[in-house]
C-alpha positions in Angstrom: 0.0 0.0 0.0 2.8 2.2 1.0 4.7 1.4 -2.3 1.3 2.2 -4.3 0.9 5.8 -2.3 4.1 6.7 -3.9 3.6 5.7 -7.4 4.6 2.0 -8.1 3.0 -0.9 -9.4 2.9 -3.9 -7.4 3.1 -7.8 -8.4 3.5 -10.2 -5.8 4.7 -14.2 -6.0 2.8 -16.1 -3.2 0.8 -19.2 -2.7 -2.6 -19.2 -4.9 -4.6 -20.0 -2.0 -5.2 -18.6 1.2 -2.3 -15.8 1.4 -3.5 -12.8 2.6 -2.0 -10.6 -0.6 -4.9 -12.1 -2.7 -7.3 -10.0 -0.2 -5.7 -6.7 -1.3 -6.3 -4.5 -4.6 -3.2 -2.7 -3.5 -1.0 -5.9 -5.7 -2.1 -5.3 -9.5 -0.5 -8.2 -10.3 -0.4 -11.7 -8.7 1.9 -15.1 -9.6 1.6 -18.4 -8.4 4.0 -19.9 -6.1 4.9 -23.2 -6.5 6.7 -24.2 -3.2 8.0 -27.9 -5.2 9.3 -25.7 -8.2 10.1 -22.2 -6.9 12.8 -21.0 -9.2 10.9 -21.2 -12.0 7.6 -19.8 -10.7 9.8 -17.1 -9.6 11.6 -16.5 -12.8 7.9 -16.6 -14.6 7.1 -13.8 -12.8 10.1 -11.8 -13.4 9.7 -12.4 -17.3 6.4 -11.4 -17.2 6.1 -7.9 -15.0 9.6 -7.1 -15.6 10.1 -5.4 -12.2 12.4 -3.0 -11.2 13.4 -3.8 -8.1 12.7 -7.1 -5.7 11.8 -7.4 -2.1 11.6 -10.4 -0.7 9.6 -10.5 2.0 10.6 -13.4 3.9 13.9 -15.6 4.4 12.9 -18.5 1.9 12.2 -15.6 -0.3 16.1 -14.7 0.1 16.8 -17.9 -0.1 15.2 -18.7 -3.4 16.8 -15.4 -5.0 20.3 -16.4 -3.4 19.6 -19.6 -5.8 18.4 -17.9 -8.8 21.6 -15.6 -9.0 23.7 -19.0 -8.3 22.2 -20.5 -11.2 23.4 -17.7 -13.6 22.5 -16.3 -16.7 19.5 -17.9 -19.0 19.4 -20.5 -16.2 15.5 -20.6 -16.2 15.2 -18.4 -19.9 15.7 -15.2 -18.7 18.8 -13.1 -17.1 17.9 -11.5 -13.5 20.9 -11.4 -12.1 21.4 -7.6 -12.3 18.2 -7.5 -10.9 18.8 -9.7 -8.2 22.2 -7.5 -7.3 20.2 -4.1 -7.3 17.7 -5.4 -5.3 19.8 -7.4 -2.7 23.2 -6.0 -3.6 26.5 -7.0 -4.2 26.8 -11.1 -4.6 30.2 -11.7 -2.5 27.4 -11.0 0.8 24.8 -13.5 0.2 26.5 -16.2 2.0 27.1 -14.1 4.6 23.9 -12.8 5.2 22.1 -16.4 5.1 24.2 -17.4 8.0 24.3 -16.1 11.6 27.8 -17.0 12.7 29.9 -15.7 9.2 27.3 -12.8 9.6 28.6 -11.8 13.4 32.5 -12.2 12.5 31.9 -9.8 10.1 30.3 -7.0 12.3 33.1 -7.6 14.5 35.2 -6.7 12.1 33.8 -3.8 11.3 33.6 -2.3 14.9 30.1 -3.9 15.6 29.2 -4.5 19.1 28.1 -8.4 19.1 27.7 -10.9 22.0 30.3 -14.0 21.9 29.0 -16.6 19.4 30.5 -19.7 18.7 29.2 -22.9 15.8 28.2 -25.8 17.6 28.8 -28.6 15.3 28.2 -31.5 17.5 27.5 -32.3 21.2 30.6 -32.2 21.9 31.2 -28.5 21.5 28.8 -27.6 24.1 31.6 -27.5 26.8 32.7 -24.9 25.9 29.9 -23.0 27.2 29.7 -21.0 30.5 28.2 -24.0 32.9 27.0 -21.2 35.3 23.3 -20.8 35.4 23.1 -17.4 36.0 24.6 -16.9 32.4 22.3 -18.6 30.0 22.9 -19.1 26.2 21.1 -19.3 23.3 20.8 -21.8 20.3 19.9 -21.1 16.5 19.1 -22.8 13.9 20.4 -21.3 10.3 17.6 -20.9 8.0 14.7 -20.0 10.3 13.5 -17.0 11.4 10.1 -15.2 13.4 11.0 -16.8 16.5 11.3 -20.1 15.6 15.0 -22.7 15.3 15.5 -20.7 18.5 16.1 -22.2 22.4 17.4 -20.6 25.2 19.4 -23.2 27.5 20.3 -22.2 31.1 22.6 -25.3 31.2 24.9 -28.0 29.4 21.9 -30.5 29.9 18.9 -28.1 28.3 21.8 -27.2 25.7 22.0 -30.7 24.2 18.4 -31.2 24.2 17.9 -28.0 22.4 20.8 -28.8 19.9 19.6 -32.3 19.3 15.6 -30.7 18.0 17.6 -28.1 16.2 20.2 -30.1 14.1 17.4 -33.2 13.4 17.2 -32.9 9.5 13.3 -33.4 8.8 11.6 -36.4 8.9 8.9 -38.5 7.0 6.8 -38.0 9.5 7.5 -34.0 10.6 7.1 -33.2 6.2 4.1 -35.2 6.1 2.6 -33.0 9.3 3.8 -30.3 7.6 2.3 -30.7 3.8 -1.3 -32.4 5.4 -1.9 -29.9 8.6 0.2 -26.9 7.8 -0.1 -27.5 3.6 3.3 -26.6 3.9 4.9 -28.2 0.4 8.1 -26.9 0.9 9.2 -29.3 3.8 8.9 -32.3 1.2 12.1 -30.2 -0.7 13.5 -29.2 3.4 13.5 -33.8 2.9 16.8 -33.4 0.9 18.3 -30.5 1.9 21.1 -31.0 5.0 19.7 -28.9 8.0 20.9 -25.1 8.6 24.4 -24.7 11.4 23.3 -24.0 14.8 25.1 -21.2 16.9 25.2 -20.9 20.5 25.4 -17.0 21.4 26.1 -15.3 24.8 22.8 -14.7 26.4 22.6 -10.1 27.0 20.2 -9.4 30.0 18.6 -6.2 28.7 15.5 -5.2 25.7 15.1 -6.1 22.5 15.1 -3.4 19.8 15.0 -3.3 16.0 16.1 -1.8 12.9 14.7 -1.6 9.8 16.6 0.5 6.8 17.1 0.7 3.2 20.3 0.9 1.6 21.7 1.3 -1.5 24.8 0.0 -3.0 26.1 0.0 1.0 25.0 3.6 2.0 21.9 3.6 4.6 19.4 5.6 2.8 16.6 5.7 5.8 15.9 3.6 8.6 14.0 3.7 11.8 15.1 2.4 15.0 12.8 1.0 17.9 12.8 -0.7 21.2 10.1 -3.8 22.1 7.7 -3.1 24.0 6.0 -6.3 23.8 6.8 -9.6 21.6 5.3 -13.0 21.0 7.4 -14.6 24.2 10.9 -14.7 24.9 12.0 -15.1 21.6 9.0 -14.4 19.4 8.7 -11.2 16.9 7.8 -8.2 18.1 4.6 -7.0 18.4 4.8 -3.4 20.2 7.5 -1.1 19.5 9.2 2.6 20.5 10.5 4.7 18.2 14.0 5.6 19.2 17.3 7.2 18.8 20.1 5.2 19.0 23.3 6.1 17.4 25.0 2.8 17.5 22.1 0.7 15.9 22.3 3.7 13.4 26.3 3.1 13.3 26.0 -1.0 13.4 23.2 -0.5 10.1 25.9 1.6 8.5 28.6 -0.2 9.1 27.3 -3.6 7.6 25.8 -2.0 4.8 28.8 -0.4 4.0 31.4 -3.7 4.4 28.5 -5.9 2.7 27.6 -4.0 -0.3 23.8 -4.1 0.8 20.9 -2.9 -1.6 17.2 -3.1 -0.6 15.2 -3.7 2.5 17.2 -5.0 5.8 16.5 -5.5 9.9 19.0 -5.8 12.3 18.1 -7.6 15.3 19.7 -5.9 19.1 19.5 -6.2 22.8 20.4 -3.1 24.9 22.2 -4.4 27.8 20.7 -3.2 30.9 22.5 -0.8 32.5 25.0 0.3 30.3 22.6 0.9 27.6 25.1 -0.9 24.9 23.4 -2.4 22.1 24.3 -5.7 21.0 23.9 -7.1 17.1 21.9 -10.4 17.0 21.3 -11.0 14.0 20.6 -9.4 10.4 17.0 -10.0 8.3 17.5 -9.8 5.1 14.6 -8.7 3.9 11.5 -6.7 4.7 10.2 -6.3 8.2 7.0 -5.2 10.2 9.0 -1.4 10.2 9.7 -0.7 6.5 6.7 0.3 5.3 6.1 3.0 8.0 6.6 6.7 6.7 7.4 8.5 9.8 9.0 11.5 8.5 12.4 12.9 7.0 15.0 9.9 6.4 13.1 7.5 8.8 10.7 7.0 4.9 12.0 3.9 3.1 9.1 3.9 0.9 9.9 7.2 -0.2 13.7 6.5 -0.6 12.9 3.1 -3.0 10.9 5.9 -4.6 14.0 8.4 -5.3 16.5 5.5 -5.7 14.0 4.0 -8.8 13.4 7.2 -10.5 16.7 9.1 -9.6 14.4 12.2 -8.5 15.5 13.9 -5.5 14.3 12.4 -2.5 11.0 14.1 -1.2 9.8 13.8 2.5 6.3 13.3 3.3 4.4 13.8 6.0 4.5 11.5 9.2 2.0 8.8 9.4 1.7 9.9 13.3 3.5 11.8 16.4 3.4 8.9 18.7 6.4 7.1 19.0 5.0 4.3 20.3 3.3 1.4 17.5 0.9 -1.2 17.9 1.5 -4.2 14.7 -1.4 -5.0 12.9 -2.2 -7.8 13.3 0.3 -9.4 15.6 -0.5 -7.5 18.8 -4.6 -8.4 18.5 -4.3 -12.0 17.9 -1.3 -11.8 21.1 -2.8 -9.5 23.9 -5.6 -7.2 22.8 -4.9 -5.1 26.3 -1.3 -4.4 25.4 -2.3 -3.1 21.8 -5.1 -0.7 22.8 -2.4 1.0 25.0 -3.7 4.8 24.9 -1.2 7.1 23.3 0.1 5.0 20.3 -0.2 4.7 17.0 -2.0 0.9 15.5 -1.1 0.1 12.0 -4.1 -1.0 10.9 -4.5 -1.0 7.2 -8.0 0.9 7.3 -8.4 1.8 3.4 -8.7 -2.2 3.0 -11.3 -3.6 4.7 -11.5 -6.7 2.9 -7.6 -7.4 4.0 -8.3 -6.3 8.0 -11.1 -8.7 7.9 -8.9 -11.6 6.4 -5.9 -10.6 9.0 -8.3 -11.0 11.9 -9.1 -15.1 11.0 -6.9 -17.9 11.7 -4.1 -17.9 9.7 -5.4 -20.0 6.7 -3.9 -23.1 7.6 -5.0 -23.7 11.0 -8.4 -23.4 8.8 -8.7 -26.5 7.7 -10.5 -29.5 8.7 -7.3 -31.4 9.5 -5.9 -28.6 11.3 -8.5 -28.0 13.6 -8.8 -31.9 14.2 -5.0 -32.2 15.0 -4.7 -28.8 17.3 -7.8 -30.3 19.5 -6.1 -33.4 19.6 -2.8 -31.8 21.0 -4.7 -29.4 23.4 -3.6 -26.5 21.3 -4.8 -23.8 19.2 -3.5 -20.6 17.2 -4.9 -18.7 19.8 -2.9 -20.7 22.4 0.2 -21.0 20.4 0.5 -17.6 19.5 -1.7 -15.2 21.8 -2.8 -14.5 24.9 -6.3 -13.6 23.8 -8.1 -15.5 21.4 -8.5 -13.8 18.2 -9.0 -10.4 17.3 -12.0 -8.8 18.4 -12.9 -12.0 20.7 -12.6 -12.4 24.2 -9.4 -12.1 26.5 -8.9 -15.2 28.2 -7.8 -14.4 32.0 -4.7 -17.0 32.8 -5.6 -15.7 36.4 -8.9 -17.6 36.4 -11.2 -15.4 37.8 -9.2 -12.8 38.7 -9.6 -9.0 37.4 -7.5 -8.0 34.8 -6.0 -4.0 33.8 -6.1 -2.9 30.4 -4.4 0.0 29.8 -7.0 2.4 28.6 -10.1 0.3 29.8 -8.7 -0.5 33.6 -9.8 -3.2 35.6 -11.5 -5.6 33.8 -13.6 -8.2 35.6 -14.4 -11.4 34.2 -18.0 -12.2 33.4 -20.1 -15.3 34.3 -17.9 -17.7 32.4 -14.7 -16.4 34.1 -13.2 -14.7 31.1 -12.5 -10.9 30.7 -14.3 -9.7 27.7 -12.9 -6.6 26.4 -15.1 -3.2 25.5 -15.7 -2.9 21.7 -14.1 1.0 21.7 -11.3 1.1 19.2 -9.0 4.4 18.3 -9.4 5.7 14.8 -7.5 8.7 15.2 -6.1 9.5 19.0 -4.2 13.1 17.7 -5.9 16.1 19.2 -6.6 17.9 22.2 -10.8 18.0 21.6 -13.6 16.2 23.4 -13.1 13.2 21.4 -16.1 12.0 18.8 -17.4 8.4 19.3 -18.6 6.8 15.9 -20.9 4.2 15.9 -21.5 0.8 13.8 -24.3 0.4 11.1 -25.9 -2.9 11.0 -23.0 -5.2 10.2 -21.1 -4.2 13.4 -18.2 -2.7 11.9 -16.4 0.7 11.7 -13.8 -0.1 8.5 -15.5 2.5 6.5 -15.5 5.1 9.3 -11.7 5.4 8.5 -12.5 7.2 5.0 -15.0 9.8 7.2 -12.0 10.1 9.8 -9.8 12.1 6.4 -12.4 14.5 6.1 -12.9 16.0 9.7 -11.0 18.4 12.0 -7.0 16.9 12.0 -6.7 18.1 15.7 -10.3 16.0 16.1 -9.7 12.3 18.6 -12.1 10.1 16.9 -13.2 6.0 18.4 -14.8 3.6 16.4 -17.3 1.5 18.5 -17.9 -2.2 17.3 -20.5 -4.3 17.6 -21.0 -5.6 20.6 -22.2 -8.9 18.9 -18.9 -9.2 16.9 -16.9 -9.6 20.0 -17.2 -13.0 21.0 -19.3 -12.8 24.1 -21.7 -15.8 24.9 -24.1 -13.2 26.0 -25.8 -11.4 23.2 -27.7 -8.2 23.5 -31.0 -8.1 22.0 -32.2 -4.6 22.6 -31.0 -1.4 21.9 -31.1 -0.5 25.4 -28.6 -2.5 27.0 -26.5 -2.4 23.7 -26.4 1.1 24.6 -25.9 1.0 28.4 -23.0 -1.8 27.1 -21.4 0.5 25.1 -21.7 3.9 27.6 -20.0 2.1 29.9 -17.1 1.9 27.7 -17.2 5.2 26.3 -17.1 6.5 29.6 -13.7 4.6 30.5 -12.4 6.4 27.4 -13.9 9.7 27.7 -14.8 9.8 32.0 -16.7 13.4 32.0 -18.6 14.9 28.5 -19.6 16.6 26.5 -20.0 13.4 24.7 -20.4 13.8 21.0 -21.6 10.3 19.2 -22.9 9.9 15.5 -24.3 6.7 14.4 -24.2 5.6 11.0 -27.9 4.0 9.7 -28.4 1.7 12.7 -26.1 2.9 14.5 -28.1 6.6 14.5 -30.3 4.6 17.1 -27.9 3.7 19.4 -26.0 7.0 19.4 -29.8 8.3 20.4 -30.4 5.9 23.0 -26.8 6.7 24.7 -27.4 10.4 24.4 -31.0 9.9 26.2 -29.4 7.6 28.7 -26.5 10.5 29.2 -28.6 13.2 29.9 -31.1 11.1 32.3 -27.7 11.3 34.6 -26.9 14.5 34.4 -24.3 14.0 32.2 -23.2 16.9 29.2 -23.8 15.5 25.7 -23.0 17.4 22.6 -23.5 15.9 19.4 -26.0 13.6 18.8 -26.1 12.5 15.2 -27.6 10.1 13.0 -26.1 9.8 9.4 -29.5 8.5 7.4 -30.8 6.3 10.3 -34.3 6.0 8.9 -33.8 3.2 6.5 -33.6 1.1 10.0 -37.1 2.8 11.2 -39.5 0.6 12.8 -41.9 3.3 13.0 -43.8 3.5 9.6 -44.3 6.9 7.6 -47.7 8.5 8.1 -49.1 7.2 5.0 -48.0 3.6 5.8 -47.0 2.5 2.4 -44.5 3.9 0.2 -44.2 6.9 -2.4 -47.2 6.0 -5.0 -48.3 2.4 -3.8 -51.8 4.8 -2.8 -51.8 6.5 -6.5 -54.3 3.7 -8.9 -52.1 1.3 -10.6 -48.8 2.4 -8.9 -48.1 -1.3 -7.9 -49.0 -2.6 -11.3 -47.5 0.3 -13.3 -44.0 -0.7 -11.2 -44.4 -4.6 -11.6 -45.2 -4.3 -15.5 -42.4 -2.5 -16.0 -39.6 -4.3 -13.7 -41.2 -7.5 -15.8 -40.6 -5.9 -19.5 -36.9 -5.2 -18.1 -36.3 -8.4 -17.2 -37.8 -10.5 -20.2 -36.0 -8.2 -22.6 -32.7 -9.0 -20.8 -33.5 -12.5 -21.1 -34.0 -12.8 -24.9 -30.9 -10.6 -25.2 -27.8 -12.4 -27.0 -26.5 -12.8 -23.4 -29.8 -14.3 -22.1 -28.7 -17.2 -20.7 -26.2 -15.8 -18.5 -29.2 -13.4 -17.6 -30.7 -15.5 -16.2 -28.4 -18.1 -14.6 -28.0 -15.4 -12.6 -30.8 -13.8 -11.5 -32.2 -17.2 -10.6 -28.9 -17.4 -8.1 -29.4 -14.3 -6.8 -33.5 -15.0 -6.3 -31.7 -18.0 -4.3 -29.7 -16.8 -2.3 -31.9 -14.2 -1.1 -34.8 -16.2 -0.3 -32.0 -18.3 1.5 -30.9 -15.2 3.6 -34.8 -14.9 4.3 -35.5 -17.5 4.9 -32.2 -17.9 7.8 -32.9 -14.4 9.0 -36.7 -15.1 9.9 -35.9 -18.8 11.2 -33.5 -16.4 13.2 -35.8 -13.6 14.5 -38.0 -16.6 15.3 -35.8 -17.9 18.1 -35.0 -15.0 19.4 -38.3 -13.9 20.1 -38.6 -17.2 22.1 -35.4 -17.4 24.1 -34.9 -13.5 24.9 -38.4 -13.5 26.9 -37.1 -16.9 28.8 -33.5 -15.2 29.7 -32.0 -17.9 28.1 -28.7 -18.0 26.2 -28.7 -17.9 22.2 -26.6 -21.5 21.0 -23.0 -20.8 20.1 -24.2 -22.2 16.2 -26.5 -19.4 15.9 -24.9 -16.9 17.2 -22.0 -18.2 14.1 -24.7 -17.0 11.7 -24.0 -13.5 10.9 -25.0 -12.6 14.2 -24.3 -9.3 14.1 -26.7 -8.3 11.4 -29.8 -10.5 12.1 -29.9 -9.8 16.4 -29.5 -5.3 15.0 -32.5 -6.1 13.1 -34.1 -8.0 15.7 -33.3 -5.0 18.1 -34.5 -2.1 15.4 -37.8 -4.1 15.2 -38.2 -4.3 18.8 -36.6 -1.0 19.7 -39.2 2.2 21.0 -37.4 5.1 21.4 -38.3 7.3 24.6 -37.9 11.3 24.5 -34.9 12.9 24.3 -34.6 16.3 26.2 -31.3 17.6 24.0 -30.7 18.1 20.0 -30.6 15.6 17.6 -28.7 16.2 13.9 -29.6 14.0 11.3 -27.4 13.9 8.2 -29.5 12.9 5.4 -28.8 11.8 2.4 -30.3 13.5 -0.5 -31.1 10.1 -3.1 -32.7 8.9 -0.1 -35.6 12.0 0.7 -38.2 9.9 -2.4 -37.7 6.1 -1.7 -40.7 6.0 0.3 -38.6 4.4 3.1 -40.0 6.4 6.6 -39.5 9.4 7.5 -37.8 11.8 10.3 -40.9 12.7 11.7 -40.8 10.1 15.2 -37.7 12.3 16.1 -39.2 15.7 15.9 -42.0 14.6 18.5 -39.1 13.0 20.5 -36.0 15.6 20.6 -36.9 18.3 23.4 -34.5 20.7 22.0 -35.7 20.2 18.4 -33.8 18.6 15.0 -31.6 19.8 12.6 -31.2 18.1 9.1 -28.3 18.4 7.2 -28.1 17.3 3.5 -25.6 15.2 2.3 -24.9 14.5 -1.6 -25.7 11.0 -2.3 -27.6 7.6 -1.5 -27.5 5.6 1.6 -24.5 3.6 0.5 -22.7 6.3 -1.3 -22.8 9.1 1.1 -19.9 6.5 2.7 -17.8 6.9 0.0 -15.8 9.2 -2.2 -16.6 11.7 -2.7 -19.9 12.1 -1.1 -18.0 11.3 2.7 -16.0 15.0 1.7 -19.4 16.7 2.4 -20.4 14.5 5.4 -17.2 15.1 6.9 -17.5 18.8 6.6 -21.1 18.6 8.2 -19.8 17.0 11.3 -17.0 19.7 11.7 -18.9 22.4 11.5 -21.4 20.7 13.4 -19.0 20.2 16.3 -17.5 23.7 15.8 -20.7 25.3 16.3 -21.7 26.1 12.7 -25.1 26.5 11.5 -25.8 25.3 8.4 -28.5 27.0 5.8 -31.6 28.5 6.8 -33.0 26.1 4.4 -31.7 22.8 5.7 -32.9 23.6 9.2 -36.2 21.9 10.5 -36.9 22.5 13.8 -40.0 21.5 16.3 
């Protein structure tokens, strides 16, 4: 996305199946990888986008371009070496970089501060460790990397055990786990391949911190350095991280791009030793990491550097992403401990402009989707969620390894566990947390999400805090609310953990216009200041009908058979059309699939008007039935809303005002303090999008500014 911002076409190579870059429309191009033939499905794709530049983006991917260059000219039909040297840079380094221990010599060499290391080649070498416990070591495998081929042994005995796992070549059995519960093809070529050296290295007391930089022909172009602030265990990647300054990270990147010849994307791996502050080399990535694609500013942009370097323009800086130095990864700090990442005061890079992507990001990784994967991780008592996180996955519940105990979250507080002794986490999420202003509180439509809120979140005030507030329903709670009032007691509670005093300003988007009502009515019957109260075209979600009772026309003679004539001529002239067939193959799956939905959404509405009277819990298989969107119309049906003694704004669309859908009028009788009713270009879908969102945008600024619109928009009581 970062690449595309600054002007360059994207292809990516990656498996055809459940990777997530098939979810974005930020790669134009796509290429099959073929993990029994990867040279040649790489060199495919190289012949066909001719690319300018490569960046591999993880260490197989290094590996397999290592190869390629190794295998010369015309090897696979087409030359790429010079494009392998621009992009990784010069070819006397790639040994080096592919393995740890030639990789430390050489930053030693070149001034680099780096922990002793030494090749373990057999048991045998062990002794040479430090026996004393208090100094711990720890063992790597070449050829892995994100925390795994890595033990830390506190003595000769855990030592041996850890080499033993780490040089065992793989098995029948291990590549067979691998290709049937992982679909990992790969290991069956890892079968005939002799495993990577292991390294024993001097275990630093101290915090891990990163680099990530781009250089070119061995001069550091940008890079941004950061401490951990959180990672995925002991010796898992990182998942929270402070921006820093560190002048020798900045001298240990400089120094081995310089003495390696290094082009492209790199990361070095450090430990600053507690209490002198030195920082220690680990290890180098080389490739792309979790900090590249961040533009934070002046030379810490290696987006905008690839830019310059590609085009020879001078190199221009753009604007930071954010102030805070502190940033949450997207999304390896949900799926590890959702309390860390909603820290207040940091920045979460979460790719907003692609919802489709976020929602792919917040499954299981697409293995542990399969049936055999499931299957096998119940079997061994273990899940993704156990493996990798603390918490379940994203926007489920936090699982409490105290028990029953209370929890603290860092913006939410104490947490207490609910009846089935986990701590289920409020649905508020920062948007935008810039800006010294009573923040604004945006509220789901009937799907439960707030992806498209990020588009509105462009087009209001910059120094403007902004929160997105889920669906309660999408959270993963056993308990389901049913009724717009406790959905909106549910969520005041956690707007008011955010935001502890008001003026509270909340807009509600279709749906969500009722629940930004019902907490407004509920704030003022305490006492409490509320501001804005708005409701961006809520009455397509009315349960009260228009005064007529029937749509624009059906009362006029004929209007129903006038309408129905016509749709039919429209649809039997399609059908005879040269593309008839296909006409209607598919209307006839569309008719299907909506009398389906129907069909499950009354069957739906059905139980719950049985089991919500009875107090009694909705089965864990419904509730896995878009729950989200058939309980919000269960609660808009049921839903009648009391008076309100303060404003209400509602931000209407304009293709909307004839469509016979009802009307506004239940709120005037309701708002005390009257309604206003701003116009907004567009229909009820488009007024969320470019560029009708410019104009709603500018509505809800001036509203919160104090701005009156036109005499002619206002309707009051």
């Amino acid at each position: 996305m970062a690449l595309n911002r600054v002007g360059c076409a994207v292809a990516a190579v990656c498996p055809p199946r459940g990777h997530p870059l098939s979810k974005t429309a930020s790669v134009q191009f796509r290429f099959p990888y073929r993990a029994l033939d990867p040279l040649t499905s790489l060199a495919e794709a190289i012949r066909e986008f001719e690319p300018d530049f490569i960046i591999p983006g993880d260490d197989r991917a290094v590996q397999h371009l290592h190869e390629l260059y190794a295998a010369g000219p015309n090897a696979f039909g087409i030359d790429c070496t010079g494009l392998i040297q621009r992009s990784l840079g010069a070819p006397a380094s790639y040994p080096v970089v592919s393995s740890r221990f030639p990789l430390l010599e050489k930053a030693r060499e070149a001034g680099v501060r780096v922990p002793k290391t030494v090749t373990v080649r057999s048991v045998d070498d062990l002794a040479a460790l430090d026996p004393r416990p208090e100094a711990p070591w720890v063992l790597k495998s070449d050829g892995t990397w994100g925390g795994h081929g890595v033990a830390i042994a506190r003595n000769r005995e855990q030592a041996a055990r850890s080499f033993e796992v780490l040089a065992k070549p793989v098995g029948v059995a291990r590549a067979l786990k691998r290709l049937l519960i992982d679909r990992e093809a790969f290991s069956l070529r890892l079968r005939h391949q002799p495993p990577g050296d292991v390294v024993a290295q001097q275990f630093i007391r101290g915090v891990p911190a990163n680099s990530g930089f781009f250089c070119w022909e061995g001069q550091v172009v940008a890079s941004i350095h950061v401490e951990v602030l959180q990672a995925q265990g002991d010796t898992g990647a990182a998942t929270v991280v402070r921006v820093i300054d560190n002048p020798e990270m900045e001298f240990a990147a400089r120094q081995l791009a310089g003495c390696l010849g290094l082009s492209g994307f790199f990361g070095l791996d450090f430990v600053i030793e507690e209490g002198s502050g030195a920082a220690y080399v680990l290890e180098l990535n080389p490739r792309c990491t979790p900090l590249c694609h961040l533009q934070l500013g002046g030379r810490r942009d290696m987006v905008g550097a690839v830019r310059a370097q590609l085009t020879g323009e001078p190199f221009q800086e753009s604007p930071p992403v954010t102030r805070h130095d502190t940033i949450v990864y997207f999304p390896q700090a949900w799926h590890w401990d959702r309390s860390f990442a909603r820290r207040p005061g940091s920045f979460h890079d979460v790719p907003w402009e692609d919802p489709g992507l976020i929602r792919e990001l917040m499954l299981l990784p697409w293995p542990d989707r399969g049936l055999l994967a499931r299957l096998y991780n119940r079997l061994r008592h273990t899940t993704f969620a156990e493996r990798a996180s603390q918490g379940g996955g994203a926007f489920e519940h936090l699982e409490n390894a105290a028990g029953r105990e209370a929890t603290s979250d860092p913006i939410f507080g104490t947490l207490e566990p609910g009846p089935d002794g986990r701590v289920h986490l409020p649905p508020v999420v920062p948007l935008r947390q810039e800006g010294s202003k009573d923040p604004l509180f945006l509220i789901h439509g009937v799907d439960g999400n707030v992806f498209y809120f990020h588009r509105l979140v462009k087009h209001l005030d910059p120094g403007q805090p902004v929160y997105g507030v889920l669906a309660q329903a999408t959270l993963g709670d056993k308990t389901v609310f049913t009724s717009m009032e406790d959905m909106a007691q549910f969520y005041l509670k956690a707007i008011q953990i955010v935001q502890p005093q008001g003026p509270y300003h909340l807009v509600g988007y279709s749906f969500g216009g009722y629940i930004a009502y019902e907490i407004g009515r509920q704030l003022r019957a305490r006492g409490e200041r509320v501001g804005l109260v708005g409701l961006i075209d809520n009455r397509r979600m009315a349960s009260v009908k228009s005064e007529s009772g029937t749509r624009n026309g059906d009362n006029e003679p004929g209007g129903q058979r006038e309408r129905f004539a016509s749709r039919l001529a429209s649809h039997l002239a399609q059908a005879f059309s040269g593309t008839g067939r296909q006409y209607a193959i598919g209307k006839f799956t569309n008719v299907v699939v909506i009398l389906a939905r129907r069909v499950r959404a009354r069957f739906l509405k059905n139980v719950y008007a049985v089991l919500v009277p009875l107090h009694l819990p909705i089965p864990a298989f419904l509730r896995r039935l878009r729950r989200d969107l058939d309980i919000h119309y269960f609660a808009a049906a049921r839903y009648s809303p009391q008076p309100y003694s303060g404003k209400i704004t509602i931000f209407e669309a304009l293709d909307s005002a004839g469509d016979g859908l009802p009307r506004n009028d239940q709120w005037f009788q309701l708002a005390g303090e009257g309604v206003e009713v701003r116009k907004i270009p567009g229909s009820h879908v488009t007024l969320m999008k470019e560029p009708q969102i410019q104009f709603l945008g500018r509505e809800i600024t001036d509203c919160l500014s104090g701005t009156e619109c036109g005499s002619e928009q206002i309707l009051r009581t």
